[in-house]
C-alpha positions as CSV (number, residue, x, y, z in Angstrom):
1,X,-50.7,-17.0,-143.7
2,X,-48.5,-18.3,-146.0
3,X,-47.9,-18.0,-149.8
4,X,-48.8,-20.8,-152.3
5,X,-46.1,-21.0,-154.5
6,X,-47.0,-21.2,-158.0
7,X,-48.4,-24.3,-160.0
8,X,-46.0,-26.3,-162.2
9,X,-47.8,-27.3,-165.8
10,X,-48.1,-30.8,-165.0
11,X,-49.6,-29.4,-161.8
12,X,-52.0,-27.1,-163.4
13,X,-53.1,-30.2,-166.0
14,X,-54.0,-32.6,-163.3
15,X,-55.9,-29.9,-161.5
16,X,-57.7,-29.0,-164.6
17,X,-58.8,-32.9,-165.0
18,X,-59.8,-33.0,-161.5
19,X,-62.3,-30.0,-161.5
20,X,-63.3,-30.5,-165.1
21,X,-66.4,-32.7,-163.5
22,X,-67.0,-30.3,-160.8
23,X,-69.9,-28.0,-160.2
24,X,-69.3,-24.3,-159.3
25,X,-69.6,-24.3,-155.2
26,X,-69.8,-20.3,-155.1
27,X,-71.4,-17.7,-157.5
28,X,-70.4,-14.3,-157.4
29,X,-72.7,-11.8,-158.8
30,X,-73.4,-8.5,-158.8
31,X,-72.3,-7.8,-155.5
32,X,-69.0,-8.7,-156.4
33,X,-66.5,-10.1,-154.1
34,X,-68.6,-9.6,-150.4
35,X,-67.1,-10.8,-147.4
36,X,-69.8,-13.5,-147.0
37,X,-68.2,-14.8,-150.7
38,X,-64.6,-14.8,-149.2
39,X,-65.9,-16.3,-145.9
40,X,-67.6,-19.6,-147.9
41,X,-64.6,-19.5,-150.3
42,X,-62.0,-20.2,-147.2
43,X,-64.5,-22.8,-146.0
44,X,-65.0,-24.4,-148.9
45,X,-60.8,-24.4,-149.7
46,X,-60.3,-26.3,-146.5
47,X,-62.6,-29.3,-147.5
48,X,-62.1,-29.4,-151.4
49,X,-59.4,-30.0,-153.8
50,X,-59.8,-27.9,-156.2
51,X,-62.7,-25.5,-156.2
52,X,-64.6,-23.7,-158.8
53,X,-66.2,-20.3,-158.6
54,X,-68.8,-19.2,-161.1
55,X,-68.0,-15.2,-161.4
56,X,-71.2,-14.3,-164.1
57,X,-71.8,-10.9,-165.4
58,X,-68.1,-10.0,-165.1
59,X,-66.3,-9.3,-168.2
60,X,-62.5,-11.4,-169.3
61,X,-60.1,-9.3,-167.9
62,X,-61.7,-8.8,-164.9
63,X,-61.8,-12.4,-164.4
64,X,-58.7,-12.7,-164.6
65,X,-58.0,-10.0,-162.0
66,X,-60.7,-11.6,-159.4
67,X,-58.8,-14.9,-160.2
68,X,-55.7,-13.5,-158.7
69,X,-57.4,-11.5,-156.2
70,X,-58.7,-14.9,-154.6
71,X,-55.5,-16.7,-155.2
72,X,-53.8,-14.0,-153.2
73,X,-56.4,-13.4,-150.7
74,X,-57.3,-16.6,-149.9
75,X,-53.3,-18.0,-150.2
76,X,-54.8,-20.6,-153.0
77,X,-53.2,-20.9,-156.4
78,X,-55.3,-20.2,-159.6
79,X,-56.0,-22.9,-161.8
80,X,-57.5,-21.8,-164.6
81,X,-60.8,-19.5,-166.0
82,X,-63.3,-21.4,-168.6
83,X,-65.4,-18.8,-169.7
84,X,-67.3,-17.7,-166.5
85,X,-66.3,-20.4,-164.4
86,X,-62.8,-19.6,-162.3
87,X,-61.2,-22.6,-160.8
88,X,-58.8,-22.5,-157.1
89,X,-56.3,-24.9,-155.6
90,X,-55.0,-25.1,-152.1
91,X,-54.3,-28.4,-150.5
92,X,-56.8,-29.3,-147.7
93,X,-55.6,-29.9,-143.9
94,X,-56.0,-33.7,-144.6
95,X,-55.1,-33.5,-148.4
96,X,-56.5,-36.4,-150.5
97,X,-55.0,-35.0,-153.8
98,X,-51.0,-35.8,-154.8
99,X,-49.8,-33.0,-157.0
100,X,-47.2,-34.5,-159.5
101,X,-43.9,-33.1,-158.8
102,X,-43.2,-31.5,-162.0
């Protein structure tokens, strides 16, 4: 698997527009990260650009730390966290999004 190299800002800001009307497609809860969760995450990653993950019950800083977690695991780069709601980015086989260049 390869790595996803990091966002640039005007990256990160078009992404941000892009999933601000977007509904969380995964919820995380209690059980934490599962390997059923990672299994729908990758599924969902190939066919959306970007994805949000609602992560409830978990406190700032771990958020943060799952955010990463995923972006790592899952060779996605991490978009942004708005309050419980953690957003992902990796282009799709068949991407329909152009990233700005800088």
């Amino acid at each position: 698997m390869s790595i996803m190299s990091p966002l640039a800002a005007a990256q990160r800001r078009f992404l941000k527009a892009r999933a601000h009307h977007l509904d969380p497609v995964i919820r995380i809860g209690q059980a934490g990260l599962t390997p059923a969760v990672l299994r729908e995450l990758e599924r969902n990653l190939k066919h959306h650009e970007p994805v949000k993950v609602k992560a409830a019950g978990i406190g700032q800083t771990d958020r943060t730390a799952l955010l990463e977690d995923l972006g790592a695991r899952l060779d996605a780069a991490p978009v942004q966290i708005i309050g419980a709601i953690l957003v992902l980015y990796r282009a799709a086989k068949d991407a329909r999004l152009i990233l700005p260049n800088h």
